[in-house]
C-alpha positions as CSV (number, residue, x, y, z in Angstrom):
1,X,-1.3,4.4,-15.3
2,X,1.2,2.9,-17.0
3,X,4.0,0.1,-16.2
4,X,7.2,-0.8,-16.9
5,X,7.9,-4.6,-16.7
6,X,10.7,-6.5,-15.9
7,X,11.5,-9.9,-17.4
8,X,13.9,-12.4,-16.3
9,X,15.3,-15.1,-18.7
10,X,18.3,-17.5,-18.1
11,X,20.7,-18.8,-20.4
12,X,18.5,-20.5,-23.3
13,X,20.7,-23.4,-22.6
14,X,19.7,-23.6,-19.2
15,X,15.8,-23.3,-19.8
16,X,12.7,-25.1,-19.4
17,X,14.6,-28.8,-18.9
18,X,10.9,-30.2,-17.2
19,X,9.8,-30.1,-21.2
20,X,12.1,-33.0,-21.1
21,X,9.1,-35.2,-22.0
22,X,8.0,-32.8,-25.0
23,X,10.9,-31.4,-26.3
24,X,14.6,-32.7,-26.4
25,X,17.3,-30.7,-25.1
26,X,18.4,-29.3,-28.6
27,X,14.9,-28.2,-29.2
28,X,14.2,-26.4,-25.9
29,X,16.1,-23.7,-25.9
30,X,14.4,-22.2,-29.0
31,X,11.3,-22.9,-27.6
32,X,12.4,-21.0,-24.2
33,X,13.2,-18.2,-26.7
34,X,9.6,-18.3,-28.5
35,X,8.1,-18.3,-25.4
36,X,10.3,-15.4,-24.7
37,X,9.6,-13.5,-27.9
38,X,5.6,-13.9,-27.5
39,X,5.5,-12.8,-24.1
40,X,7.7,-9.6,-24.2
41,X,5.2,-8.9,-27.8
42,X,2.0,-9.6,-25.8
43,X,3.2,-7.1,-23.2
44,X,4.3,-4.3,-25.2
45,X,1.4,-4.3,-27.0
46,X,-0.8,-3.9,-23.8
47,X,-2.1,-0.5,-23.2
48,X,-1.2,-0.6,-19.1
49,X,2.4,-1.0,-20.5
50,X,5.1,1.6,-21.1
51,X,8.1,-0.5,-22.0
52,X,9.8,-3.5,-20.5
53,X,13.5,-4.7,-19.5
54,X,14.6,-8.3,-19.6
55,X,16.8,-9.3,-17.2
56,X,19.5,-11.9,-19.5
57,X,23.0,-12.6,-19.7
58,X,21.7,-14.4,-23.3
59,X,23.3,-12.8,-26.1
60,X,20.7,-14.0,-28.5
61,X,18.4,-13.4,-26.5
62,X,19.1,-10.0,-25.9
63,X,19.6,-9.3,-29.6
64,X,16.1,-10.6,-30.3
65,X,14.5,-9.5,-27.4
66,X,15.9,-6.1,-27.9
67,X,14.7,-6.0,-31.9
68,X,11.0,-6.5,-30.4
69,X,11.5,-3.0,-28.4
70,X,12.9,-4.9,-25.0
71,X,15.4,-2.8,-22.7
72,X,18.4,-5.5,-22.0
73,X,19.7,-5.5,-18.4
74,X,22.7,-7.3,-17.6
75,X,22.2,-9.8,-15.1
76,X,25.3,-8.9,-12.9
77,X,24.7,-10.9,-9.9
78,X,23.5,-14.3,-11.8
79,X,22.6,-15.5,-8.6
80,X,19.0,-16.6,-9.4
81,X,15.3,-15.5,-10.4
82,X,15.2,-13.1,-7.4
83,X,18.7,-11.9,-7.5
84,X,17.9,-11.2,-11.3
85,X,14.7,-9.7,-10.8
86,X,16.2,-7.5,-7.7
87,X,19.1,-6.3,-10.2
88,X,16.5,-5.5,-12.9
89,X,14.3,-3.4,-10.6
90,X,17.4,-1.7,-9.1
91,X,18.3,-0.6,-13.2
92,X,14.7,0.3,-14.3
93,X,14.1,2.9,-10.9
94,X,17.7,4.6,-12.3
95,X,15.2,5.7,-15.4
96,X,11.5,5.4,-14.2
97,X,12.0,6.5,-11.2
98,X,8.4,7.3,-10.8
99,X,6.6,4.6,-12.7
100,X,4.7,1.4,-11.2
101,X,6.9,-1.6,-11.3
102,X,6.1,-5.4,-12.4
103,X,8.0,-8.9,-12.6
104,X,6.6,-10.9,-15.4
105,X,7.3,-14.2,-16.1
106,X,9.0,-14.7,-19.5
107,X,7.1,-17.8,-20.1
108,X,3.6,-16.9,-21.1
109,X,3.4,-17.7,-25.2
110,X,-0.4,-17.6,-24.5
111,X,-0.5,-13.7,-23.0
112,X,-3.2,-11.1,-24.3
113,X,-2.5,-7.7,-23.9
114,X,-6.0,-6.3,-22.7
115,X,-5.6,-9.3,-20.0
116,X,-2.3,-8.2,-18.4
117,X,-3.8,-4.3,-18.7
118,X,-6.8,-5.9,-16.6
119,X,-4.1,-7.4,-14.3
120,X,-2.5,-4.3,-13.8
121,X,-5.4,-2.3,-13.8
122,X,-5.7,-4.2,-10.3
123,X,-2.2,-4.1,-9.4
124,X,-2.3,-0.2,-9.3
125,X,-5.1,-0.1,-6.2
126,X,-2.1,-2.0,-3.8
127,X,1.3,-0.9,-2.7
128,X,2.4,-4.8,-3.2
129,X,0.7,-7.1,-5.2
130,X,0.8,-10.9,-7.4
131,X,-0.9,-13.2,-9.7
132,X,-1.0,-16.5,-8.9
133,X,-0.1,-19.3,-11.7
134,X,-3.0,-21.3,-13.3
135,X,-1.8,-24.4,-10.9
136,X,-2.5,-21.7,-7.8
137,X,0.6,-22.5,-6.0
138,X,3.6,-20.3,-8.0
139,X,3.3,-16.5,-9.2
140,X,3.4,-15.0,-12.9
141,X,3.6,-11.5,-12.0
142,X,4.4,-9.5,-9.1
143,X,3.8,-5.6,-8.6
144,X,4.7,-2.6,-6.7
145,X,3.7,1.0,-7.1
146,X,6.1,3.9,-7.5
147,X,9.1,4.1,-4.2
148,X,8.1,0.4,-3.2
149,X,10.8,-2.6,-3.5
150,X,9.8,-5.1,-5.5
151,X,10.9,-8.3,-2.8
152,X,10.5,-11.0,-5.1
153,X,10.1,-14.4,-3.6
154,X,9.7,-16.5,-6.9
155,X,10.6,-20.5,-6.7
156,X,8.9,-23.2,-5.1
157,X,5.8,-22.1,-3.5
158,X,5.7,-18.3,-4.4
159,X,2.2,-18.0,-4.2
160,X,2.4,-19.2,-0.3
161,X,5.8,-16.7,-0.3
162,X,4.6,-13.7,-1.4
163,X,1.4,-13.8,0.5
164,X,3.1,-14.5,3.6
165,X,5.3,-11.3,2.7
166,X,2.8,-8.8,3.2
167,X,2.0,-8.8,-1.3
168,X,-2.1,-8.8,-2.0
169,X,-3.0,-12.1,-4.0
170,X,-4.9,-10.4,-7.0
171,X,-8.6,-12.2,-8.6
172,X,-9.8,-10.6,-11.7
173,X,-11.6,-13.2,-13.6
174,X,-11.2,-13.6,-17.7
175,X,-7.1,-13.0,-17.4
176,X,-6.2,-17.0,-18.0
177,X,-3.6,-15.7,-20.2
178,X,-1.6,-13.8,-17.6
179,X,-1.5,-16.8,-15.2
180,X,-0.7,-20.0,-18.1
181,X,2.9,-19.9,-17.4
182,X,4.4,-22.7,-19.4
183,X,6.7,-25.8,-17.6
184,X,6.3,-28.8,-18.7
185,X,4.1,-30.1,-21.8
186,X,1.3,-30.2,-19.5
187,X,1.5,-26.5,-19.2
188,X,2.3,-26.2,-22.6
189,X,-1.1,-28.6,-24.0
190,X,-3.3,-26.0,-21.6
191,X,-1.1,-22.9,-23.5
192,X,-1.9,-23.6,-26.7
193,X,-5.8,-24.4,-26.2
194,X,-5.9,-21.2,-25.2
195,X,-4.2,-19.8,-28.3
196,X,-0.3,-18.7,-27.9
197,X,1.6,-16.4,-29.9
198,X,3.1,-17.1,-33.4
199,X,6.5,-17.5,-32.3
200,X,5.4,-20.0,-29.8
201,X,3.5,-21.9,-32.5
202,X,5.7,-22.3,-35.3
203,X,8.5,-23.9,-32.3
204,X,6.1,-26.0,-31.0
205,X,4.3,-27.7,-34.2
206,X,6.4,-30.4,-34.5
207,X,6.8,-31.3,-30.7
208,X,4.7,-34.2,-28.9
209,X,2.8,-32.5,-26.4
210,X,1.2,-34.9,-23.8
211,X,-2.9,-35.1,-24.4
212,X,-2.2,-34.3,-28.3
């Protein structure tokens, strides 16, 4: 089985301000964009995936996103995560009609590919599924098999939300990678012990990252 992913990402601009104690505001949005560039890498190298569209009304973004292999949707309704992630769904079932869907978060610099294949490996014994994040109270990825809507219910306690809504919480152990989603230099610290991409490094080596 394989996946297609979709990937939201606001305005680089507009990104990661809780790295506000790491990284100052003319620094974060090219580290919003590494994070970016490492995650959509990671997950078009994994063998559970067979392409993935980021959601962005970016335009660099979408030019570099796009170079890696990304499909770039338009984010039309710009009315949030879920709106954005609703609209992306909505544009990848126009040409995968058939496929298995995912949200991904676009902020995992850490992500391994045979990981998120173990993590959708899961995904595809459930109609409606998530990950939770490596603090256990948002989501990194949420996933629906062919003909099923996606209902995302990312923000403040997703975890909580998308169990409430019906969506299996998914356990595989070993997939640390998948769940390290990176918000504030905290995050970031517990990213890069576990070994993040080489976009993510080269923005990040001259930042002070709390407990470093």
């Amino acid at each position: 089985m394989q996946w297609t992913l979709v990937i939201p990402l606001k305005p680089l601009a507009l990104a990661k301000s809780r790295l506000a104690d790491t990284a100052t505001d003319g620094l974060r949005p090219g580290l919003a964009l590494a994070f970016a560039e490492d995650t959509v890498a990671a997950a078009l190298a994994s063998p559970a995936v067979r392409d993935v569209a980021v959601v962005t009304d970016d335009a660099l973004a979408g030019r570099v996103l796009a170079a890696l292999g990304a499909r770039i949707v338009t984010d039309e309704p710009r009315g949030g995560l879920n709106a954005a992630l609703t609209h992306g769904a909505a544009a990848v079932r126009a040409f995968r009609p058939d496929s298995p869907l995912a949200a991904l978060n676009a902020d995992l610099p850490a992500l391994r590919p045979s990981e998120l294949a173990r993590v959708l490996d899961a995904a595809g014994e459930f109609p409606r599924s998530f990950l939770p994040d490596a603090a256990a109270i948002g989501t990194t990825l949420l996933a629906v098999a062919a003909g099923r809507e996606l209902l995302p219910a990312f923000g403040t306690d997703s975890r909580a939300r998308h169990r409430s809504s019906g969506a299996v919480e998914l356990r595989p152990e070993g997939v640390d990678s998948v769940r390290q989603d990176v918000d504030t230099g905290e995050d970031l610290r517990a990213a890069l012990s576990l070994g993040v991409g080489p976009r993510t490094a080269a923005a990040a080596a001259h930042l002070l990252i709390p407990g470093q």
